[in-house]
C-alpha positions as CSV (number, residue, x, y, z in Angstrom):
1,X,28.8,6.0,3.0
2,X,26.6,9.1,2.6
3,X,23.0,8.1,1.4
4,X,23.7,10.9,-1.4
5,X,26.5,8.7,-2.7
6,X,25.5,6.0,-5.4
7,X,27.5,3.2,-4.8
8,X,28.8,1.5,-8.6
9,X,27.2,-1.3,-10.0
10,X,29.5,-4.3,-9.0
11,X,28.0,-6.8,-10.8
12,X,27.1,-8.2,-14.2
13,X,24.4,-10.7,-14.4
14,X,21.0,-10.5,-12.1
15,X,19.1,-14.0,-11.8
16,X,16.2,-15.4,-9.5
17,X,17.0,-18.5,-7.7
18,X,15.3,-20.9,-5.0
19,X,16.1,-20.2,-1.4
20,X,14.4,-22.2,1.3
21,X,10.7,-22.2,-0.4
22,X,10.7,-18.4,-1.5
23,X,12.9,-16.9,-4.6
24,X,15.7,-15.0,-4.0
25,X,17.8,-13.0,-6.1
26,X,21.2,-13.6,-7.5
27,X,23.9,-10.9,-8.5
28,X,26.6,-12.9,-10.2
29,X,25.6,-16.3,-8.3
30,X,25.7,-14.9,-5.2
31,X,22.4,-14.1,-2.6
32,X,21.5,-10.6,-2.1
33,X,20.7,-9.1,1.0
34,X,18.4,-6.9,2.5
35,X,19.7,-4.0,5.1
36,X,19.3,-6.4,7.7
37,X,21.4,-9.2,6.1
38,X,18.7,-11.4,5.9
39,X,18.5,-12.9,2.3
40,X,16.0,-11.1,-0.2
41,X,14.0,-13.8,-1.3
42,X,10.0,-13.0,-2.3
43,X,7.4,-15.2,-1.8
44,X,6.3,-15.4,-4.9
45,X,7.8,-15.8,-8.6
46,X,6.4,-12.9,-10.0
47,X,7.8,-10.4,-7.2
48,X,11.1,-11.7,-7.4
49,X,11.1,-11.6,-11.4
50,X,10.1,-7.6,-11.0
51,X,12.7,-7.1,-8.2
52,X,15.7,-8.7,-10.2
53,X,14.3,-6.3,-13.2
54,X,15.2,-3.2,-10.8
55,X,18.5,-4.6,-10.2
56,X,19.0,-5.4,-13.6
57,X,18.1,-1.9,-14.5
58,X,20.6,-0.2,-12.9
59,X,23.3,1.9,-14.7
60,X,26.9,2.4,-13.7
61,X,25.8,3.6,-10.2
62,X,22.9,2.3,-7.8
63,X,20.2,4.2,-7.4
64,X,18.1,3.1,-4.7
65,X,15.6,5.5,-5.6
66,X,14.3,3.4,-8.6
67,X,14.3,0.6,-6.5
68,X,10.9,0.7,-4.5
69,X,10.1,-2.9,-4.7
70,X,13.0,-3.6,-3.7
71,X,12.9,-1.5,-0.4
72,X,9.1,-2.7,0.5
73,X,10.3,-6.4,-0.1
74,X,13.5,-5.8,2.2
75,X,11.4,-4.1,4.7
76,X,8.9,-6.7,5.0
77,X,11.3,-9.5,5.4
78,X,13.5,-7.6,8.6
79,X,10.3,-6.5,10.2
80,X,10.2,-8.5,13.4
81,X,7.4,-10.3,15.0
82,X,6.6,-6.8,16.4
83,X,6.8,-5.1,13.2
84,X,4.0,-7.7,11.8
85,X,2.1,-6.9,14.3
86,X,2.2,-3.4,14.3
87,X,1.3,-3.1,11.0
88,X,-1.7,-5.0,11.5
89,X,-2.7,-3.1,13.6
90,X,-1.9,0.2,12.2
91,X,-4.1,-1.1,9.2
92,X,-6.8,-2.4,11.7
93,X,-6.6,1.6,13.5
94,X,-7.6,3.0,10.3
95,X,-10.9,2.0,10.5
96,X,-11.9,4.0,13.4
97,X,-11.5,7.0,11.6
98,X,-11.9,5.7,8.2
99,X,-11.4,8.3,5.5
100,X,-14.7,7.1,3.6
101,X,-17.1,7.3,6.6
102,X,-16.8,10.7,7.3
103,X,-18.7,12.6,5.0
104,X,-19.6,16.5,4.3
105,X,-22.9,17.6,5.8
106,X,-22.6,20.4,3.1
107,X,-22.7,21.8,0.2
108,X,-25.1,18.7,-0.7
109,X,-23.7,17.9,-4.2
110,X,-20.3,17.3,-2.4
111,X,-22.2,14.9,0.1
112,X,-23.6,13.1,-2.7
113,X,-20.5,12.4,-5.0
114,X,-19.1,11.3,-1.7
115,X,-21.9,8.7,-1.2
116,X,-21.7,7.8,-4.6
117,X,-18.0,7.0,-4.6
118,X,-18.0,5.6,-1.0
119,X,-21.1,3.7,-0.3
120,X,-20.4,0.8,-2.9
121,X,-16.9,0.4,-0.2
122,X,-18.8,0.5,2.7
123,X,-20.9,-2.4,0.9
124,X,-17.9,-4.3,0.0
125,X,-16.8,-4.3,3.4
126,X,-19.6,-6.1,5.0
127,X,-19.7,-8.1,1.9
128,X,-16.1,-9.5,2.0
129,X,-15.7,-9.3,5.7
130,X,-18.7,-9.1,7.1
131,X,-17.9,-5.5,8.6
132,X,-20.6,-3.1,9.1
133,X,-19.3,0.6,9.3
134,X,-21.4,3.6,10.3
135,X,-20.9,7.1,8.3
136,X,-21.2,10.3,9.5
137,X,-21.9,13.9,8.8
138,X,-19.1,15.9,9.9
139,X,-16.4,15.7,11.8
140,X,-17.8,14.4,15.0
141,X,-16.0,11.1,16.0
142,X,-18.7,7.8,15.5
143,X,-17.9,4.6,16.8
144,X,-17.4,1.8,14.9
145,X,-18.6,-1.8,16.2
146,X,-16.0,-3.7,17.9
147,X,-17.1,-6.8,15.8
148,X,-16.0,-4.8,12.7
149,X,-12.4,-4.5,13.8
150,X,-12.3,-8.0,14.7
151,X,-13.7,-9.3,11.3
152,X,-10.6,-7.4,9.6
153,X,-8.4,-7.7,12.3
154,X,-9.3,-11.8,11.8
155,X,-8.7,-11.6,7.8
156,X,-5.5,-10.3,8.4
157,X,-4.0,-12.4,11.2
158,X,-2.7,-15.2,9.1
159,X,-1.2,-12.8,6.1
160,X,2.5,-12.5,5.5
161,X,4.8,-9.8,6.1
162,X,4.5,-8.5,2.8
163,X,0.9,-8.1,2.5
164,X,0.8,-6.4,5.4
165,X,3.3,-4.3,5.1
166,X,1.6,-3.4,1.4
167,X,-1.4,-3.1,3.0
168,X,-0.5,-0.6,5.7
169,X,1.4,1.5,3.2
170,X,-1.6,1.8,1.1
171,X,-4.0,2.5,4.0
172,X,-1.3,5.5,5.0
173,X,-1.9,7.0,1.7
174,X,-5.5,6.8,1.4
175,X,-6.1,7.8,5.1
176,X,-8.5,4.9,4.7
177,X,-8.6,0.9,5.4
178,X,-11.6,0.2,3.8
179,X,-9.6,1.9,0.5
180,X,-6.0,0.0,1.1
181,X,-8.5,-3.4,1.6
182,X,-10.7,-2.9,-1.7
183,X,-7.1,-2.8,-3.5
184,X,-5.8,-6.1,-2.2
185,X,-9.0,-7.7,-2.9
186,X,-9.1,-6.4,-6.4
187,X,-12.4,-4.3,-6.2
188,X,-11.4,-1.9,-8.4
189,X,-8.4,-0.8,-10.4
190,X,-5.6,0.4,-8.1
191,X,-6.2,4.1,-10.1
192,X,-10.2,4.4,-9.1
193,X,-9.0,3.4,-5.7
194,X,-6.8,6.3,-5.4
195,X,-9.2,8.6,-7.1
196,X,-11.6,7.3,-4.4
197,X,-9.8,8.9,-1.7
198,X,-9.5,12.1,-3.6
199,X,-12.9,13.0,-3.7
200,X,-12.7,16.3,-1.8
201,X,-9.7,17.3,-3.2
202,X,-11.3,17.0,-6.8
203,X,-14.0,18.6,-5.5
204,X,-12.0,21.5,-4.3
205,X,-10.2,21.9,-7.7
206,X,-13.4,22.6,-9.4
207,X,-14.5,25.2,-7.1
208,X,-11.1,26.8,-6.9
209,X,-8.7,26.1,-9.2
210,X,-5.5,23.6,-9.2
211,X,-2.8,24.4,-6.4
212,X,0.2,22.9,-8.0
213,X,2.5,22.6,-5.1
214,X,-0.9,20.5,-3.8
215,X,-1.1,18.9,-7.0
216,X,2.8,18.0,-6.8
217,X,2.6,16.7,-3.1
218,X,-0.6,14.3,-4.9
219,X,1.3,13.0,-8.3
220,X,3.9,11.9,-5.1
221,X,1.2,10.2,-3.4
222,X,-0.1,8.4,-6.4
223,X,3.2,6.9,-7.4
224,X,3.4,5.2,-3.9
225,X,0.0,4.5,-4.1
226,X,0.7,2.8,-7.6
227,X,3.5,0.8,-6.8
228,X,2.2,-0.5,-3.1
229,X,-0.4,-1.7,-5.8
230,X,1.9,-3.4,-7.7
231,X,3.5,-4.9,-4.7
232,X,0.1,-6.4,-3.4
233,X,-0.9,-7.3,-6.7
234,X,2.7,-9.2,-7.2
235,X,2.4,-11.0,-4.2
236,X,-1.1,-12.8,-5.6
237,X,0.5,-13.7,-8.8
């Protein structure tokens, strides 16, 4: 079937039930699966609830489209042992060219708002993890401490799937693990997080004006963003 054809809705009643520890969910009594045919079943109550509300939603046709948690959820549960680890990783990567240690060495009030916005991360991560990242002026490549990977890579090596596949979507966005990390941990709202990694982009705007295809490509970004928030904060309820 073409992936522009909606398949019809072929059933009538959505409900979540118990499958082996996690919560799965029902169409019409029966156990629906993910594109791997592995059984979509969330690990917690409160992610399963929001995915059967996406099924429920659904009109005459599917639309898969609407259905983000949906997709991350099914994801996360076919992603091998290689997958896990991969993300991990990929989330781990991030910090050697994190997104809020790089800073501009001018004009100064651009350097500032980015230490302002940053520095209270960089805190948080040696705070929480016990990671201590150097900054930079410029665009010349500074070594983080090996001990600094290990801390995070350490915090992560017992999450689930889901997490990290949250996690790493979230760090893609943001260019930034020290960002994707703040979010799971609740450090700020999932919007100031965002706006966190926008910094240069706002600044930009001011000095020059909107670009709306730019400003387009970013409202895209923050959905995502938004709903990998969700996701993590779902998984935690």
């Amino acid at each position: 079937m073409s992936e522009n054809v909606r398949p019809k809705r072929f059933y009538k009643e959505v409900a979540v039930v118990e499958h082996e520890g996690r919560h799965g969910v029902a169409l019409d009594g029966r156990k629906t699966k993910t594109r791997g045919r592995n059984v979509l079943a969330a690990p917690t109550p409160a992610l399963a609830e929001a995915v059967a509300a996406e099924w429920d939603l659904q009109g005459e046709h599917i639309d898969r489209t609407t259905m983000p948690l949906t997709a991350m959820l099914s994801a996360a549960i076919d992603g091998g042992e290689e997958d896990l680890q991969a993300w991990r990783e990929e989330i781990v990567k991030y910090l050697g060219s994190d997104l809020v240690c790089y800073r501009a060495d001018a004009p100064a009030v651009l350097a500032e708002r980015q230490a302002a916005i940053w520095d209270p991360y960089i805190e948080f991560m040696r705070r929480e993890f016990g990671a201590i990242l150097v900054t930079t002026a410029g665009i010349v490549a500074v070594p983080q401490a090996d001990a600094s990977f290990s801390a995070v890579r350490g915090a992560l090596a017992k999450e689930t799937p889901e997490t990290l596949f949250g996690l790493q979507i979230a760090a893609a966005i943001a260019g930034s693990a020290v960002l994707a990390l703040a979010l799971w941990k609740g450090e700020e709202t999932a919007e100031s997080v965002f706006e966190a990694s926008r910094v240069d982009e706002r600044f930009q705007e001011e000095k020059w004006g909107v670009d709306e295809e730019a400003k387009a490509r970013e409202n895209r970004l923050r959905a995502d963003f938004l709903k990998a928030a969700e996701f993590l904060a779902l998984l935690d309820s």
